[in-house]
MARZA-270579 format. One line per 10 residues: their letters; for each residue y, x, z of C-alpha. Coordinates in Angstrom, 3 decimals. Example, Ala and Ser with C-alpha at 12.3 -4.5 7.8 and 13.67 -1.06 7.14 Angstrom:
2
as = -4.500:12.300:7.800 ~ -1.060:13.670:7.140
END
This chain:
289
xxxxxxxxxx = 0.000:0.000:0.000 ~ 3.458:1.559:-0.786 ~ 5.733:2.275:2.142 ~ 8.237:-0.812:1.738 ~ 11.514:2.000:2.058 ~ 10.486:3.911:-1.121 ~ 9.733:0.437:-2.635 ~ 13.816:-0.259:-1.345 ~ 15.272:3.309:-2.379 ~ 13.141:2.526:-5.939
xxxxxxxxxx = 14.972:-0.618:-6.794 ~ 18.578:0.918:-5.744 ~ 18.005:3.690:-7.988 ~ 20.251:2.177:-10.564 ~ 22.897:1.395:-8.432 ~ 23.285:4.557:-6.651 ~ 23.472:6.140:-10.335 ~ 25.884:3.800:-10.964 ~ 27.859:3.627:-7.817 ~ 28.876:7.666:-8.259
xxxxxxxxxx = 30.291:7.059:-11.775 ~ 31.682:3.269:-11.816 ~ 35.174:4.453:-10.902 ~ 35.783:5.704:-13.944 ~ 37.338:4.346:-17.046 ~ 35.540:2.700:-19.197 ~ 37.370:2.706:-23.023 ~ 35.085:2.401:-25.812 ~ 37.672:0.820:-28.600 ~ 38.931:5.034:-28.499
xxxxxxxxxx = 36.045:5.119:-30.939 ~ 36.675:2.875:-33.190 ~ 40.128:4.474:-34.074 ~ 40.297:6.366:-36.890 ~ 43.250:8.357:-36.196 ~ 41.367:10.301:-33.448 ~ 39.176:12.824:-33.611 ~ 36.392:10.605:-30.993 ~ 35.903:8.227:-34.028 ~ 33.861:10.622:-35.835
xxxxxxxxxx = 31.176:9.446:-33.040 ~ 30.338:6.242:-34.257 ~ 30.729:7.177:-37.861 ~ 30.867:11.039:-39.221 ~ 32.749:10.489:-42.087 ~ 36.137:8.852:-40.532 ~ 37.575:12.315:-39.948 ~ 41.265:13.092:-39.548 ~ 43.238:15.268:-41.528 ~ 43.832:19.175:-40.755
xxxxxxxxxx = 42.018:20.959:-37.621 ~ 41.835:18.477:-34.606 ~ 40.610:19.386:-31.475 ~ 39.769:16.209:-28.775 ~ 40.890:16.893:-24.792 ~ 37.880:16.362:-22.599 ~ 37.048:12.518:-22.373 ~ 34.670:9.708:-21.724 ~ 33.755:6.030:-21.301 ~ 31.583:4.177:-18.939
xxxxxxxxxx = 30.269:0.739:-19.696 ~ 28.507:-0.561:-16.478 ~ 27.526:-4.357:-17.350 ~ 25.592:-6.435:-14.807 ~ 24.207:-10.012:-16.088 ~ 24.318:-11.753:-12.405 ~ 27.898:-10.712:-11.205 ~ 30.831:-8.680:-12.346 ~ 30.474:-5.329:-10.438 ~ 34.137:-5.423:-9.421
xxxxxxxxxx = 32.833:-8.740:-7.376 ~ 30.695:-6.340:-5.531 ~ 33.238:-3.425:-4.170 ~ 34.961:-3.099:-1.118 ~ 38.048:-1.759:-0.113 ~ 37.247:0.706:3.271 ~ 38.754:3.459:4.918 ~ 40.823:3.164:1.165 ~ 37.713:3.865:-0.734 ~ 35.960:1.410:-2.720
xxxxxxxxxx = 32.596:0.934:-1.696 ~ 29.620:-0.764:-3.530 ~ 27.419:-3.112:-1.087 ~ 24.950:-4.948:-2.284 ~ 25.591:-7.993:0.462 ~ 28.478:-9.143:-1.559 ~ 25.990:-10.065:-4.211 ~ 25.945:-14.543:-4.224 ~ 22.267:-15.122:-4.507 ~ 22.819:-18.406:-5.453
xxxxxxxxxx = 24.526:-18.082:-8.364 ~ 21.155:-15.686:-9.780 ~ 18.587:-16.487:-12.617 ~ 14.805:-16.198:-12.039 ~ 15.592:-12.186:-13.551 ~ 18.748:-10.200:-14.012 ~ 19.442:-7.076:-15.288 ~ 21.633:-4.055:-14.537 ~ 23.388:-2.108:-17.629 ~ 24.922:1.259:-17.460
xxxxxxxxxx = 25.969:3.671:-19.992 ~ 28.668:6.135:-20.189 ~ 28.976:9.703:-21.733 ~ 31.307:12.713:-20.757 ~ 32.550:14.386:-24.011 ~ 33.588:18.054:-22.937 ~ 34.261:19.184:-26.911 ~ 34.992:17.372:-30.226 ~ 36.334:19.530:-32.922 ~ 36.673:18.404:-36.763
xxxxxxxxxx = 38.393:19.858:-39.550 ~ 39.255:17.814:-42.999 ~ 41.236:19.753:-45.523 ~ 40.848:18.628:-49.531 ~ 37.221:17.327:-50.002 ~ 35.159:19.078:-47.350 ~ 34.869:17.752:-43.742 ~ 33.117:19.823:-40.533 ~ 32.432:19.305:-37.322 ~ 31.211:19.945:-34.212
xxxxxxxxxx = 30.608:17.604:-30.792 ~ 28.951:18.137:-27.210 ~ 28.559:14.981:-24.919 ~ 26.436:14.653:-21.988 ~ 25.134:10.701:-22.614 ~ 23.600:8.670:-19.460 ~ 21.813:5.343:-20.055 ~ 20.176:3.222:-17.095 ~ 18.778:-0.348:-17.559 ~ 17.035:-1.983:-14.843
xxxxxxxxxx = 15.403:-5.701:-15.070 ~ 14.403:-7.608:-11.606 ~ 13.461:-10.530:-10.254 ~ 16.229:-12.826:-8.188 ~ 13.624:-12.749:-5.068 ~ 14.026:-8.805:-4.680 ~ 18.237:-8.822:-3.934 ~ 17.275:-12.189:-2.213 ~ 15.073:-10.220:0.530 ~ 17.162:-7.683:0.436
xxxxxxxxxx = 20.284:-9.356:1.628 ~ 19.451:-11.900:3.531 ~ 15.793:-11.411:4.626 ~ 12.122:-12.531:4.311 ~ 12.442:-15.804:6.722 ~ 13.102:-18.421:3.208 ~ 9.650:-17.705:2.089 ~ 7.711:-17.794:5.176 ~ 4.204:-19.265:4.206 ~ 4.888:-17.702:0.840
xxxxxxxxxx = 3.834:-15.475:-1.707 ~ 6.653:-14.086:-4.001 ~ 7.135:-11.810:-7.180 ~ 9.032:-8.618:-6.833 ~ 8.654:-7.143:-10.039 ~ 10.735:-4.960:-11.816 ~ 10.951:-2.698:-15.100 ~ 13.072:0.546:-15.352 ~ 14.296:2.990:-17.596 ~ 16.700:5.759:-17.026
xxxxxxxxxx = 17.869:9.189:-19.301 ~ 20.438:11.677:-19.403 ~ 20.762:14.365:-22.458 ~ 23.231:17.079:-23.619 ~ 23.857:16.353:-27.380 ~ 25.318:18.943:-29.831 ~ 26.475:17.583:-33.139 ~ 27.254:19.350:-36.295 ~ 28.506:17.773:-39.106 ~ 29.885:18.086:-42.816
xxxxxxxxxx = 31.058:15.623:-45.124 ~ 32.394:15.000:-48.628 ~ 35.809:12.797:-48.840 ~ 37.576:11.373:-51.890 ~ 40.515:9.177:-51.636 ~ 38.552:5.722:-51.911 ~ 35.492:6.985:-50.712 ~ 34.014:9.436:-47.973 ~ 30.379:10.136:-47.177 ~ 29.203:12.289:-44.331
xxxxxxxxxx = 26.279:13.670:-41.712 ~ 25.571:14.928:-38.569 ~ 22.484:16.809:-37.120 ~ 22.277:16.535:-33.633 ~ 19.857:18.112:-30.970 ~ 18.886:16.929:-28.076 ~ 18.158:18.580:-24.711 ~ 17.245:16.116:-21.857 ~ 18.128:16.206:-18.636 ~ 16.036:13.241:-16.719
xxxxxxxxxx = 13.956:10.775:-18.342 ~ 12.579:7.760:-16.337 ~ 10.807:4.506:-17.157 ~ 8.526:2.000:-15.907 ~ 4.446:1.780:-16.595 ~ 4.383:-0.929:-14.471 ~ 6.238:-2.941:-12.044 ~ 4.371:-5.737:-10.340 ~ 4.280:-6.261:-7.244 ~ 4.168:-10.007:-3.852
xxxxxxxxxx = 5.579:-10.390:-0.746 ~ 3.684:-12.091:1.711 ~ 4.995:-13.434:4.820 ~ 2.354:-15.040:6.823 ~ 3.590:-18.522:8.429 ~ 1.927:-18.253:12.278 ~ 2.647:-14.570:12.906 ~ 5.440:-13.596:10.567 ~ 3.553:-10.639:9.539 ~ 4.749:-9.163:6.273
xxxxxxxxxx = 1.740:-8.075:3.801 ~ 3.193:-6.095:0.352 ~ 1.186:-5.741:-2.613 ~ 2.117:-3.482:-5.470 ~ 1.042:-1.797:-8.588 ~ 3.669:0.426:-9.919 ~ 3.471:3.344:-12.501 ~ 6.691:5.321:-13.476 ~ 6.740:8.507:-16.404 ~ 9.376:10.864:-15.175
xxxxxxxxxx = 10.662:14.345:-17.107 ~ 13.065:16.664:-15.414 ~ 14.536:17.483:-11.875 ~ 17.431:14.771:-11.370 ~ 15.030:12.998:-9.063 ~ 12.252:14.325:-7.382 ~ 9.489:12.480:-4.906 ~ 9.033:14.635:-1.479 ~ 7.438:13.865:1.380 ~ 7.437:10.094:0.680
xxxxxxxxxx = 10.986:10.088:-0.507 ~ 12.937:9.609:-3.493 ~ 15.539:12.425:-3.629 ~ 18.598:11.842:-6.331 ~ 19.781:15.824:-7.020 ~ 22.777:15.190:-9.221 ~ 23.530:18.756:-9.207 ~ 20.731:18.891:-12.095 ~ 23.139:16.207:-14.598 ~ 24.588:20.096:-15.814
xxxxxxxxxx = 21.273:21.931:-16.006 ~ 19.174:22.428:-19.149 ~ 21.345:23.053:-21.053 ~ 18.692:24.279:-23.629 ~ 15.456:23.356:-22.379 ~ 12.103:21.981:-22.689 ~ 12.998:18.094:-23.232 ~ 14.275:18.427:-26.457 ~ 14.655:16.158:-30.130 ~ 16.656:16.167:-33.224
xxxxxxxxxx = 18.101:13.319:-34.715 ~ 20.960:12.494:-37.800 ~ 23.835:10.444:-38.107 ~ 24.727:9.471:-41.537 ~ 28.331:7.592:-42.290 ~ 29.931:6.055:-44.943 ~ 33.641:4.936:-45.651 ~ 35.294:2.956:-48.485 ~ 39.147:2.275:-48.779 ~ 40.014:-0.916:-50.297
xxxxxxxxxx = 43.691:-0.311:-49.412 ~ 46.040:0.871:-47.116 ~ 45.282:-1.902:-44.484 ~ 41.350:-2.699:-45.309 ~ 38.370:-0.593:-45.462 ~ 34.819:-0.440:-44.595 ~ 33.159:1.568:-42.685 ~ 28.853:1.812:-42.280 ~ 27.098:4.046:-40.404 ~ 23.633:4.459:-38.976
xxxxxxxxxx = 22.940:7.015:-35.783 ~ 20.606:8.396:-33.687 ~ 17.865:8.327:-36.474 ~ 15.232:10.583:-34.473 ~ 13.320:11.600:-31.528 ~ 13.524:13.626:-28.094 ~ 10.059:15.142:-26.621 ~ 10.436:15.156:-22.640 ~ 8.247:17.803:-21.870 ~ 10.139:19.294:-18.344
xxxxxxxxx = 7.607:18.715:-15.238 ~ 6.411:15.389:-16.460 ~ 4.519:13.018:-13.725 ~ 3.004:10.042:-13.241 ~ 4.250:8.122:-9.956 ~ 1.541:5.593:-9.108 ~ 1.635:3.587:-6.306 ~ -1.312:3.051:-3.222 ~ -2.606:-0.263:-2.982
END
C-alpha cells in the first residue's frame, strides 16, 4: 500500500512546479508580431530586416479548467501565496485538469539582408499537464468524513518535461513570398509521465478507519525530481543542467509567408516535427499494494 504523504506530495507536484514560476508574465501575442525578432518562433520565415538581437525574455501560460489560479493566491506577509484551500469544490467537474507551460528565451539572434535569412535561438521550454478526479482536492481540503461508508476514485494521469532547445535557421525571402527552416536539438532536462494512475479511498462507516488502494506506474528521465527514502524531492537547481546530455532529439520547423499587401498576409508554419530520446537515469516508480 503506498504511504498516503507520497500519494499527497505526488498529486501537488504540478502545483509546486507551478507555484515557483506563476508570478511571472505571461505574453504570448510577443510572438505573433512580426516586427520582433521572438516571431521567428512560431514561424522561421517572418524575420526582420538587418541584424536583430532579442533581450532575454519569456512567457508563462498557467491555465487551470476548475478555477482561475489568481482565485487561488493569497496576499501574506506581502507575498502571494498559492493554497490549495481556496479551491470551491463545489463549483468542480467529475475531472479537471491543470495546464502549465512557459519557456525562458536567454538568446534569439536573426539576420535578414537581400534574399538570405539566418538564425539562431536557445529557450529552456517547461510543459506540465496534470488530469484528476474532483474527489482528490475534495479530501484534500476538507477531509474524508463526506464519504464515510464509501469507496471513491482518486485517479490521476501526469505528464511533465523540461528541455534546452537550440535552433538554427536559414531562409530564402522575396518581396511577396518568404520560405524558411529551422533544425533544432533537443537536450532534456526532466521527463515525467503517468503508466498508471488508479487508485479508492475507503473509509469504513463503524470505525472510521481509512483503507487506500493504489496502482500507480510513473517513467521518469533526469534529476529534477528524485524518490529518497520514501520521498519525493523537487531539485530545481537541475532546470540549468544538461546542457548537452543524454536525453536528447532533433526536430524541424518549416515556415512559410505570403504578402498580399501592405496590411494582409499569410503566414503557415508547422514545428516541432521530431523526436527527443530520454535516456538520463530512467526509472520506473511503481507503487506497493
Amino acid at each position: 500500500m503506498m504511504k498516503r504523504r507520497n500519494f499527497l506530495l505526488l498529486f501537488i507536484l504540478t502545483y509546486l512546479i507551478g507555484r515557483n514560476i506563476i508570478f511571472a508574465q505571461s505574453d504570448l501575442s510577443t510572438h505573433f508580431l512580426s516586427s520582433i525578432v521572438q516571431s521567428s518562433y512560431n514561424n522561421p520565415s517572418m524575420v526582420p530586416e538587418g541584424l536583430n538581437i532579442a533581450l532575454p525574455g519569456g512567457y508563462l501560460d498557467f491555465y487551470h479548467s476548475a478555477q482561475p489560479v489568481s482565485g487561488l493566491l493569497e496576499k501574506i506577509e506581502g507575498k502571494q501565496i498559492l493554497k490549495l484551500s481556496l479551491l470551491d469544490t463545489d463549483k468542480l467537474d467529475d475531472q479537471e485538469f491543470l495546464d502549465v507551460q512557459g519557456a525562458f528565451e536567454p538568446l534569439t539572434v536573426t539576420w535578414l539582408k537581400d534574399r538570405l535569412s539566418l538564425g539562431f535561438s536557445y529557450q529552456i521550454i517547461g510543459k506540465a499537464l496534470m488530469v484528476y478526479d474532483k474527489t482528490i482536492p475534495e479530501v484534500l481540503i476538507e477531509g474524508n468524513a463526506q464519504y464515510i461508508g464509501e469507496t471513491i476514485n482518486l485517479n490521476v494521469k501526469a505528464n511533465a518535461s523540461f528541455q534546452h532547445i537550440y535552433g538554427f535557421s536559414v531562409g530564402y525571402h522575396l518581396p511577396y513570398f518568404a520560405i524558411a527552416g529551422r533544425l533544432k536539438y533537443y537536450s532534456g532536462i526532466f521527463n515525467f509521465e503517468t503508466e498508471t494512475g488508479n487508485a479508492t479511498l475507503t473509509t469504513a462507516e463503524d470505525t472510521y478507519q481509512i483503507d487506500f488502494e493504489g496502482e500507480y506506474s510513473f517513467l521518469k528521465s533526469g534529476d529534477l525530481l528524485q524518490y529518497v527514502n520514501q520521498d519525493f524531492l523537487l531539485d530545481r537547481r537541475n532546470l540549468l543542467n544538461s546542457f548537452i546530455g543524454k536525453n536528447f532529439g532533433l526536430a524541424a520547423d518549416i515556415g512559410l509567408k505570403l504578402n498580399l499587401s501592405d496590411q494582409f498576409n499569410i503566414n503557415a508554419s508547422i514545428l516541432d516535427l521530431g523526436q527527443i530520446r530520454w535516456r538520463k537515469n530512467p526509472e520506473r516508480w511503481i507503487s506497493n499494494k
